[in-house]
N, C-alpha and C positions, 0 to 999 in steps of 0.2 A: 663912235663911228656915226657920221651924219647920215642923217634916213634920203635916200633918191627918191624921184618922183616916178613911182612906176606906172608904165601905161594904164589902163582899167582892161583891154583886150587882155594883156598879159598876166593880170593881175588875177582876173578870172578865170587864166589857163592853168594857174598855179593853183586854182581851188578845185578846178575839175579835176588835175592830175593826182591832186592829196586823195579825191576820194576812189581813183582807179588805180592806184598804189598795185605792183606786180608784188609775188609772194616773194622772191629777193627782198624788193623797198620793205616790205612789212617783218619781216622778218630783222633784217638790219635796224629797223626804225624800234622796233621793241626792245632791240639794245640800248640803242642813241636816245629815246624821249628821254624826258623829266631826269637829266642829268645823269643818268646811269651808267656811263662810261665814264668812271675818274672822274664825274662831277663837269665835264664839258658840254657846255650848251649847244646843243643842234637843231637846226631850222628844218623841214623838209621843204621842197618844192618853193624853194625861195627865188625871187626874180635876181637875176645878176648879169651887169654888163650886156642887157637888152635879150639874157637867155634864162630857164628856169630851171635850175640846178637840183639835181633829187635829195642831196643835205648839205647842212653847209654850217660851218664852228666859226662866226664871225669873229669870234674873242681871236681866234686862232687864223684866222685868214687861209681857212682850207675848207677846197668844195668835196666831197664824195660822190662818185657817179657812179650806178649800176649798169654795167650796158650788157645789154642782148647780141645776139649773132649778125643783126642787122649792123652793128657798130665793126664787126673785123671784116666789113666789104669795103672796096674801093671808095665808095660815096661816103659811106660812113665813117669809114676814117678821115678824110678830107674835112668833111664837117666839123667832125672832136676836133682837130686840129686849132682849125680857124676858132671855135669856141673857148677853148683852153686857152687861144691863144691871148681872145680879148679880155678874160678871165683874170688870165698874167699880167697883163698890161696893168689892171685893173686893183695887182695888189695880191691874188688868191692864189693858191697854190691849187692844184686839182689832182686828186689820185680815183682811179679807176680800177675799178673791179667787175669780173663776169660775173652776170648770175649767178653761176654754177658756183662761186667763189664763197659768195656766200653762203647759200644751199648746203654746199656738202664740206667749207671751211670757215664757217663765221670767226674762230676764236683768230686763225689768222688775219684772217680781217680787221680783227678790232687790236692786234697786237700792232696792225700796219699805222693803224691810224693814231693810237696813242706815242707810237715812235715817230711819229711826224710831230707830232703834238707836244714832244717832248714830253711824256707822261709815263717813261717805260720801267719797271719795276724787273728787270733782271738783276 
């Protein structure tokens, strides 16, 4: 996959967000680093399609988005929408998860994303 030219503003919003990581992100991400789910590469806070994605399986062409309660309001859904939407355009698939999703059900969480992945072992 060829590398994009990413902004430098954007570039260093994706650094600042890696290190303000929400206990969802870090919790998830302890799954996902250093190939730890089935061996699938994930990015966190990678820029994509002019937006910075919370992880993302290039190999796989699928984003993961944690979102807060701020995301099931009116604005906030609008926005995911349009985002996902350039996402799509762009090639990614995007699956989304609450907080809470992870928090109090990581294992489904990670069953979600390996059966996306093709990767499921039932």
């Amino acid at each position: 996959m060829p590398h994009q030219k990413v902004p430098d503003n954007l570039r260093k919003n994706a650094r600042k967000l890696r290190s303000e990581m929400t206990e969802a992100e870090r919790r998830l991400w302890q799954v996902l680093r250093a190939h730890r789910l089935e061996g699938i590469s994930f990015r966190r806070q990678m820029p994509i399609a002019g937006y910075i994605v919370d992880f993302a399986a290039p190999a796989h062409r699928l984003i993961v988005e944690l979102d807060g309660s701020q995301h099931g309001e009116t604005e906030g859904l609008r926005r995911d929408e349009k985002r996902d939407g350039a996402q799509g355009r762009h090639g990614w698939t995007v699956l989304r998860f609450w907080n809470t999703d992870v928090l109090t059900g990581l294992d489904g969480v990670c069953r979600k994303i390996l059966h996306i992945c093709g990767k499921e072992h039932f």
